[in-house]
N, C-alpha and C positions, 0 to 999 in steps of 0.2 A: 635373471641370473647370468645368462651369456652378456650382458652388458655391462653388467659390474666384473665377471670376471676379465673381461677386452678391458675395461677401464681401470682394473689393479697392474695387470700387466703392462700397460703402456704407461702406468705411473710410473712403476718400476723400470720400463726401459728408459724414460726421461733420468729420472736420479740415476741409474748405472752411466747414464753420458755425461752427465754432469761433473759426478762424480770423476770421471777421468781425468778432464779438465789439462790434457797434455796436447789435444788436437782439435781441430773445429770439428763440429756437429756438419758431417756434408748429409746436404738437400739434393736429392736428384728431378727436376721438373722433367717429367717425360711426358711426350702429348705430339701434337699436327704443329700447323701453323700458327695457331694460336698462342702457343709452349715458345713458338720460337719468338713471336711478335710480329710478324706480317705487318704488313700498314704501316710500319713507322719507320723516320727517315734514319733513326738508332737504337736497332733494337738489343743491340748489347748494353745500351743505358735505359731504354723505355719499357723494355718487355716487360711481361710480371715475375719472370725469374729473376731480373737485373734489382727491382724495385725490390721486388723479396730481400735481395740479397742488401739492400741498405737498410730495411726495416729490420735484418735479423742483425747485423752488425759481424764485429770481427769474431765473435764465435762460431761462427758457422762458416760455411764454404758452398754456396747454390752453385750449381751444375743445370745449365739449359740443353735439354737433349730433346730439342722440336723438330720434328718432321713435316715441312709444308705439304699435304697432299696426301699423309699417313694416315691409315684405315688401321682399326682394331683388327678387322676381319682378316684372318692369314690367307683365304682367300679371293681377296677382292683385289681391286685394282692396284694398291701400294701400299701394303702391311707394313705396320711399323714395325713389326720382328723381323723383319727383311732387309732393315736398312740401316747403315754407315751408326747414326744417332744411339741405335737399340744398341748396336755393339759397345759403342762409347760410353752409355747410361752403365751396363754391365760391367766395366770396368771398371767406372768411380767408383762401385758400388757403394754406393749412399748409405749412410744410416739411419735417414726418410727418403721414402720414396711418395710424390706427389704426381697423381698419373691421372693426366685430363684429357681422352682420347672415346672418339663418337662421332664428332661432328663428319666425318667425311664417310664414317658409314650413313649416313641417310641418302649417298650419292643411290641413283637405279642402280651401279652396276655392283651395289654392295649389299646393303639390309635385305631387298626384294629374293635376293637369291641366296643369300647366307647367311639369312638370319638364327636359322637353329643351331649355328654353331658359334652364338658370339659369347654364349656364358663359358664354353668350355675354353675359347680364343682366349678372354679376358683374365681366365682360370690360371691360362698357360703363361703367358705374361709376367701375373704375379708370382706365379711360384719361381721363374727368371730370377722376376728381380731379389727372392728370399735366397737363391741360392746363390745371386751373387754376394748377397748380404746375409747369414741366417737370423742377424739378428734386427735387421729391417725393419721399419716403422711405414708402413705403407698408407696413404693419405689415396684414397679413389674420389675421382671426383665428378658430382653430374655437368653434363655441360651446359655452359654457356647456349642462350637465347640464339635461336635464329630469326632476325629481323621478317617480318612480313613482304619487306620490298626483295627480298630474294626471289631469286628468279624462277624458283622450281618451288616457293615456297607453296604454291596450292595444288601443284600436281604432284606430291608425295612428301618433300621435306618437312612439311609441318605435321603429317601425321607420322611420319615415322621416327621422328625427334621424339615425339611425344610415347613413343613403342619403349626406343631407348633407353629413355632415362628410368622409368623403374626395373628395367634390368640391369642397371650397372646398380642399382642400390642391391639388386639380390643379389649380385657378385661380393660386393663389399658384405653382406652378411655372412653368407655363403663361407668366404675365405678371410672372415672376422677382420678384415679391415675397415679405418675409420671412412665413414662417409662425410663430402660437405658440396656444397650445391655453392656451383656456379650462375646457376640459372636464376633461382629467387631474387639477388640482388640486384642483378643485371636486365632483369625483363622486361621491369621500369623504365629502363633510361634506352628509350632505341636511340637516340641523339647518338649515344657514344659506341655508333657501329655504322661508321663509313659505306660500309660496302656490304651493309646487312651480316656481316660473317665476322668479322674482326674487330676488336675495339680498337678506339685509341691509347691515348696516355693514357688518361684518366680512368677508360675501362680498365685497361692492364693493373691502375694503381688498384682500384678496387679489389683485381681479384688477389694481387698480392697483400693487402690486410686482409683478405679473409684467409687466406694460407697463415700468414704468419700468427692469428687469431689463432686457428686450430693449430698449429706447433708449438706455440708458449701458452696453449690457454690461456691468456692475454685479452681480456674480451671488456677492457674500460673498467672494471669490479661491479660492483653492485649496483643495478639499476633497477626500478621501477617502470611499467608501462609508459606511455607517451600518457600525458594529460592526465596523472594517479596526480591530484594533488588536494593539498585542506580545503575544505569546504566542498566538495564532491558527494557524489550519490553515487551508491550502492544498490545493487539490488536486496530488497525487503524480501523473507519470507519464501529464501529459497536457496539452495547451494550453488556455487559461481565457484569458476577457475579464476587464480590470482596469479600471472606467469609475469618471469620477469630476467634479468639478467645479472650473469655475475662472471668473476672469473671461474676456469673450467676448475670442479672439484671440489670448490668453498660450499663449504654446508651453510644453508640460510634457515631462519628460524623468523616467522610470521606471527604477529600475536592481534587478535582484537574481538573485545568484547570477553575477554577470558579464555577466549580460545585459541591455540597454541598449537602450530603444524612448522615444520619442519622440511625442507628435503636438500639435495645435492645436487648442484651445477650439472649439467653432462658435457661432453667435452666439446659441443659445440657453445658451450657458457648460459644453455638456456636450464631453469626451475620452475616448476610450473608443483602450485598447492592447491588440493580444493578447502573451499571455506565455507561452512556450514551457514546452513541458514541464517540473517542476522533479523532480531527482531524489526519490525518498520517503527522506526523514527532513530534516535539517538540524543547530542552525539557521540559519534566513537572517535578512538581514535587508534588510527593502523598504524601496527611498529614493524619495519622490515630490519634484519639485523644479520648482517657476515663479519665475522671477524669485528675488525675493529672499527665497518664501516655501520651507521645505523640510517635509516632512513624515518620519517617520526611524520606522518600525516595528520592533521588537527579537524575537528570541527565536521567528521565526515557523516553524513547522512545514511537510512537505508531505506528505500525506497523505491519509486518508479522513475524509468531512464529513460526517456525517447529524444529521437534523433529526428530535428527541421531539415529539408533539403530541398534544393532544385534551385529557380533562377530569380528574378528582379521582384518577383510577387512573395515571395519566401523573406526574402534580405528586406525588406520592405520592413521600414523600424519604430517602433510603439510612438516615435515621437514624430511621424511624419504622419499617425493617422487623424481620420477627424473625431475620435474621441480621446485624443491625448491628453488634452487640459483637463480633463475629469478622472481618465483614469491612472497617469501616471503618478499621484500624491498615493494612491492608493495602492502602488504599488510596492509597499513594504512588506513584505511575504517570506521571511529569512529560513522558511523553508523549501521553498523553491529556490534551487538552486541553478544557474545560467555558465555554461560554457560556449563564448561565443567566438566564431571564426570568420575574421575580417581578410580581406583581400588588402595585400600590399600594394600590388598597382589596382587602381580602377580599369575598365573595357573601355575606358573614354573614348572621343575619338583623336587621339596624340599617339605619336610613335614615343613608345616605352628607350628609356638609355641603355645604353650596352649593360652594365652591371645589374639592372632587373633583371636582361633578355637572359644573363648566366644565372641569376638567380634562379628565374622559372625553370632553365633546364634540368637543375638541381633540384627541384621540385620543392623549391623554398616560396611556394607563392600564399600560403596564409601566414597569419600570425600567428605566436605561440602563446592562446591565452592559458589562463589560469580558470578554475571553478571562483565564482561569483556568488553569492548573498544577494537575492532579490532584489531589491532597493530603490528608492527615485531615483539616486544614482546613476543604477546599473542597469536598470530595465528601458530609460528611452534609446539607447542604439539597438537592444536587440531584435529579433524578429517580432514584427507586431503579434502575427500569426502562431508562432511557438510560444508567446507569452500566455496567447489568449488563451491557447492550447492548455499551457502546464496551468493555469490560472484554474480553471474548468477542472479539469482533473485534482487540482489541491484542494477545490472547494468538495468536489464528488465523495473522495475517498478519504480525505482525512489524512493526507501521508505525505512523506517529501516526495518533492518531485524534482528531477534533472531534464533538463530541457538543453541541448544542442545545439547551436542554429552553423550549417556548415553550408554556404549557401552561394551561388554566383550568378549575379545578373547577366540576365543574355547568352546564359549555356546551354547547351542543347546535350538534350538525353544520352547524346552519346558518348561525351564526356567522363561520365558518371558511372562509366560501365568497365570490369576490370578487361582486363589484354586478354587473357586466357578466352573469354567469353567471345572477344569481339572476333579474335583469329581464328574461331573455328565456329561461330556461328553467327556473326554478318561481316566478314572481310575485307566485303568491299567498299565498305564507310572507310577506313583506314587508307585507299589508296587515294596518291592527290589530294592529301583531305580540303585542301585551301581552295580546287580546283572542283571536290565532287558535288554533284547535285544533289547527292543524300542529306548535304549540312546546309542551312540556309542559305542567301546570297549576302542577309545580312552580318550573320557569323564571320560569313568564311570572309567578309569584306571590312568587317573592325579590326579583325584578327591580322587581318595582313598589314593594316595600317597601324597597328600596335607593335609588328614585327620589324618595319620600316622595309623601306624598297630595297629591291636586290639582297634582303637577309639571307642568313644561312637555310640552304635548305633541311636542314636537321634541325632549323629552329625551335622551340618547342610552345605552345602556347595554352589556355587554359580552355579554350573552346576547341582543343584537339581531342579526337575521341584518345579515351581511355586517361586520360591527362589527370581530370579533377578526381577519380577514384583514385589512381595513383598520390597523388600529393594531399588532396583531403580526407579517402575513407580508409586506405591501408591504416594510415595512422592509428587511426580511433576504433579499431577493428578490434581491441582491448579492453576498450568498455561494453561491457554487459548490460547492453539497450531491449528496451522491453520492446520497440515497435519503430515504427517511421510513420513521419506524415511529412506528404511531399505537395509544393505547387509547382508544377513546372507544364510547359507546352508549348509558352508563345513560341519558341523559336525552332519548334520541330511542326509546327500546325501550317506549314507547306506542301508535305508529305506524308497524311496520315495514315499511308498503309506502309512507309515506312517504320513510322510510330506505332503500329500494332506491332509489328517483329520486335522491336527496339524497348518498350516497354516490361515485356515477360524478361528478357534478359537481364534488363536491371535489377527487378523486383528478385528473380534467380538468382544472378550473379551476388548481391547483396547478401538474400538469407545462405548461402552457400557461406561467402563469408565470415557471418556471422557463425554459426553450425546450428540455424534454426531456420530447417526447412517451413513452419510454419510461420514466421514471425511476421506478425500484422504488418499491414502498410495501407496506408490510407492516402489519397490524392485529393486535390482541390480538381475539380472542371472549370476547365478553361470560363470564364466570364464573356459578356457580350462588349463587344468591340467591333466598330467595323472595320472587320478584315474578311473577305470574301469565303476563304476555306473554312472557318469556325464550324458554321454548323455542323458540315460536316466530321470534322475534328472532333466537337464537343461527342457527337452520335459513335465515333470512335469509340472514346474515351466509355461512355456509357457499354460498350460489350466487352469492354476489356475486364469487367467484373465480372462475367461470366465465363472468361477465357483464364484468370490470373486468380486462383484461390486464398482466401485470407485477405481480402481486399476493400476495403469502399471507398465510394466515391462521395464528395461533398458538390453540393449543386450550386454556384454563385451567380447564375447571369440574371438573376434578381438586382445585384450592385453589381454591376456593368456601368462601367463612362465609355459614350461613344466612342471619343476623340482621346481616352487615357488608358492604355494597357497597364495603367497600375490604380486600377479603384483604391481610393482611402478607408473606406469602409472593412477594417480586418477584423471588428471584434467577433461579429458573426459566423467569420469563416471557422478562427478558432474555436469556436462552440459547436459549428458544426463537425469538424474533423473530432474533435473531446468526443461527441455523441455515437460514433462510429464504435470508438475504443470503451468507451464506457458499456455499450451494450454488447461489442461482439468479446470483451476480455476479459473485463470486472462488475458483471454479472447485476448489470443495469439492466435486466429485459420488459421493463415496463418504456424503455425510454425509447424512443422514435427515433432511430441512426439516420434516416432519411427519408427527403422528399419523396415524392410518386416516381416510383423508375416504370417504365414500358415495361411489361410482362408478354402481350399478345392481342391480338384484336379479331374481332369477327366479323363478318359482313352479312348485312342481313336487314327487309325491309328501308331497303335504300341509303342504310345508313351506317357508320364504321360504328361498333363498338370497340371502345378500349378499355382494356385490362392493366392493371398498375399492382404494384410490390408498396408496401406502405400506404395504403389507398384511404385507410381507412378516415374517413371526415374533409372528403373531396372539396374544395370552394374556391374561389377565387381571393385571390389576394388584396385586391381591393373592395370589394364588393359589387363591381359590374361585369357583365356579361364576359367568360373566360375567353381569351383572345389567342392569335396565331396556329390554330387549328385550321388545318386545309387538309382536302381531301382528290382523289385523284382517278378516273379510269385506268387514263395509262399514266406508267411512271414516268416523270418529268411536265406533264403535263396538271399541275396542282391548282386548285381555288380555294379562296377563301371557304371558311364553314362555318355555319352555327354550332358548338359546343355546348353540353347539359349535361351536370351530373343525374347522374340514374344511380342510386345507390353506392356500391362504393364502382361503379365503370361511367367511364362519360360517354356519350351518344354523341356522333360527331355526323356532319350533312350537309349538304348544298344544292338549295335546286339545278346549278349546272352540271350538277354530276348524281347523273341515271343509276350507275349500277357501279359505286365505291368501289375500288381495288387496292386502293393506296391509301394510308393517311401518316400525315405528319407534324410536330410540333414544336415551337419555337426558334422552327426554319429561317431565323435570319439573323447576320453577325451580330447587329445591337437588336436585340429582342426586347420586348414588352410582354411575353409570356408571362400569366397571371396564375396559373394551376399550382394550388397547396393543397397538402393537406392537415388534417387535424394540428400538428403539431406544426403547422406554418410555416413546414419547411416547401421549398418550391421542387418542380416538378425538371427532371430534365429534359433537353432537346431529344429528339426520339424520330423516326423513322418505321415505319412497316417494310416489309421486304415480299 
């Protein structure tokens, strides 16, 4: 109710100015340096007040009244109610007032010591500026992003930005002024913040469309999601949020399947309906409608949504594997439905041209597909692994299926991960990233050859953390995905105890995203390759199911190519990752999710027993003696061993080793490890401790 009534009266005060139509509508920008334009060599032509003031045209009259060095707090080091600007703002008195002021309280000599009085400060301010205007349009706004390369940013800036901004929003409810966030749009793009604190043009331009956005409610009219389009999948068999955009006020009316919802813009131009359950299959068709604009989706499906992800093993395409000629005719499936996202430049190894290098900073680095129809067609680019995947599950459940594949060769996990996550819980990926030891040698060394020599150093690139979550998963952060299944590691399997930290965050940062704390995610293990760290990596990989809930792992070092970190072999993999979701979601529990995982072992009569999770019908995979079992006194010190199942545990032994301490299994990058079971799925590499 208090939102509709803030939103009748600010209607009303729009037409009352309108109406008048004898003087401009003056805009007061009040704020720090930021207000004024800092950084720029004209900021009476580049600032966001200056920009505002050509976006809004000869109607209006913008007033810059920026204080370089201005604190909200009346007590801190330089209050803006103290100075020259405060007085000047009070005098135009505006008939909006737009007031973006924070950033230099997170200075020590400010927040730390006078934090309890900044809602009453910010109280005081506004009621300033109402009485210099009583009939005032007040615009509060969160601040703008401060860069991680800030100099104070780990010794308090970063967490007391973070104090901040939800109290300038209780100010703005508080004293029923509108809120809009500088922050969201801008947190993406650190490129366009010089000096971590200031943006350039281009920032500046940003923040003045979203100012002039929330003054004309002006927001483009009627939008749709990113990627809402015909031939799309829908969630089956359950109620989904359908949010979308429009201008601020337009009442929008949603129809499908007979079902008919309704609501109204809010003044930041967003609509957000729930949609009731839609039975599983179709098709439907979604009609969005404002005014006299209609939006009319065809052919839409409802069903199961999962999202392909990670690097060169994922992208990896139905027509490059070795059963393509058999399965691609058979790929007519026109219920499974494929949204595929391809990379504009390749990771080649070429330096990329200036107009990609602005492209990528722009975060324009996939392509904009459209939803797809199964087809010979359309099934050999996409993911071998996501096909085999949605294939498996359309055969399992009977229902449409949408399959995703949003995927980039040669990324590394940290990519993938949003900015919020990475700046307040691993930081130090982010610093020098072209330079840190966190990110491969070979990442961080394509990456810079794609950048070309002497680039900008605010370059932006797709193997920078935080980059491909920005530009690939923000987007699609819209569609209501049942689950994930990810391959990714070659290029984090350097530093596998960085990839323990780095992992929980993604799988976190994602379902946070989503707002499904629980939402499956299933990963491929690493395959046999000879690369030294694997084993260890892969024995990672295996405790990270026990560390990251809602998880499984699929086993592949069965198809391992010595010499090829991209095995052809995909159909397998995606039946394996199917078998995870089939049994831990849709209520498959006769089905076998996985090989024998290491559960525990015992020592006893000279010999290791092990214990296994899926044990049951233990054998060797080819029918000879089970192989790469070794056993150890002390740790590091391992031999070969005889192997024998004993029921559902194998008995493991070596005459050179008296009295077992240790044992471990398919301890080497390319392995020949044979251990299955019943359902012939293989056994992972594994470790006692």
């Amino acid at each position: 109710m208090k939102r509709f009534v803030m939103l009748m009266c600010q209607l009303c005060f729009v037409v009352t100015l309108y109406a008048a139509g004898d003087k401009p509508v003056r805009v007061s920008c009040i704020g720090n340096s930021i207000t004024y334009g800092t950084g720029l060599s004209h900021p009476e032509v580049d600032s966001y007040p200056a920009q505002l003031q050509q976006l809004l045209g000869d109607g209006y009259e913008v007033g810059r009244f920026g204080k370089p060095g201005a604190t909200l707090l009346r007590r801190a080091y330089r209050p803006y109610m103290q100075q020259q600007e405060f007085k000047e703002a009070m005098a135009f008195g505006g008939d909006i007032a737009v007031i973006h002021l924070g950033i230099n309280d997170t200075d020590p000599r400010a927040w730390p010591a006078y934090r309890d009085e900044f809602v009453a400060d910010y109280s005081a301010l506004i009621d300033s500026v109402r009485k210099s205007n009583p009939k005032c349009r007040v615009i509060v706004c969160q601040m703008t992003p401060l860069s991680d390369r800030h100099h104070r940013f780990l010794s308090g800036t970063r967490d007391w930005h973070d104090e901040i901004q939800p109290v300038i929003a209780q100010v703005a409810e508080r004293k029923q002024c509108e809120l809009i966030s500088f922050f969201e749009p801008l947190h993406c793009r650190p490129e366009l913040f010089p000096d971590a604190i200031h943006p350039n043009k281009e920032g500046y331009g940003i923040m003045a469309q979203i100012v002039y956005s929330a003054i004309t409610g002006d927001y483009g009219g009627l939008q749709l999601p990113p990627y809402y389009t015909d031939n799309m999948v829908l969630p089956r068999n359950r109620a989904f949020a359908l949010e979308g955009v429009a201008n601020a006020s337009d009442k929008v009316t949603v129809r499908i399947n007979g079902q008919k919802h309704t609501a109204t813009a809010g003044l930041d131009g967003k609509w957000k309906v729930s949609i009731s359950p839609l039975p599983s299959g179709g098709p439907y068709t979604l009609t969005v409608k404002s005014g006299k604009q209609t939006l009319e989706l065809h052919n839409v499906m409802a069903g199961e949504l999962w999202l392909c992800s990670g690097q060169s093993n994922m992208t990896f395409q139905l027509q490059q594997c070795n059963t393509a000629a058999e399965d691609i005719p058979l790929s007519d499936i026109p219920d499974i439905r494929l949204l595929n996202f391809e990379a504009r430049w390749l990771t080649n190894n070429i330096q990329w041209s200036a107009s990609a290098l602005d492209s990528i900073n722009k975060l324009h680095y996939f392509t904009e597909p459209s939803w797809e129809m199964c087809t010979p067609q359309t099934s050999p680019r996409f993911s071998a692994i996501g096909y085999y995947f949605a294939r498996e599950l359309h055969d399992s459940l009977q229902c449409p299926i949408g399959i995703i594949n949003n995927a980039i060769g040669g990324s590394g996990i940290e990519a993938w991960i949003d900015r919020t996550t990475i700046e307040h819980e691993f930081p130090a990926v982010l610093r020098d990233w072209t330079k840190n030891d966190f990110i491969q040698d070979w990442v961080r060394g394509r990456a810079e050859t794609n950048m070309g020599e002497g680039h900008n150093a605010l370059q932006r690139h797709p193997y920078q953390p935080c980059y491909l979550f920005e530009a690939g998963i923000a987007p699609i952060l819209s569609l209501p995905i049942s689950g994930v299944i990810w391959y990714q590691g070659e290029s984090n399997a350097h530093n596998k105890d960085a990839h323990d930290a780095l992992f929980p965050l993604l799988v976190g940062s994602w379902r946070k995203a989503w707002h499904q704390p629980d939402m499956p995610f299933y990963y491929m293990q690493l395959s046999s390759l000879n690369r030294p760290q694997w084993p260890w990596f892969r024995y990672s990989q295996l405790k990270l199911l026990d560390k990251v809930p809602h998880t499984g792992m699929a086993v592949c070092t069965d198809l391992g190519d010595s010499l090829d970190v991209h095995p052809r072999s995909k159909r397998p993999l995606g039946h394996r990752l199917a078998a995870w979701a089939l049994h831990n979601d849709y209520g498959f529990s006769h089905m076998v999710p996985s090989g024998p995982l290491f559960r525990s072992v015992s020592f006893r009569e000279g010999s290791a027993w092990v214990q296994f999770r899926y044990a049951e019908g233990l054998h060797s995979s080819d029918g000879a003696p089970l192989r790469t079992f070794e056993v150890a006194e002390y740790d590091g010190e391992f031999f070969p061993a005889e192997a024998v199942v004993v029921g559902d545990e194998v008995r493991v032994s070596s005459p050179e080793v008296k009295h077992p301490r240790f044992v471990r299994y398919g301890w080497q990058p390319f392995t020949r490890a044979n251990l299955v079971n019943g359902a012939g799925l293989p056994a992972s590499t594994f470790r006692s401790e």
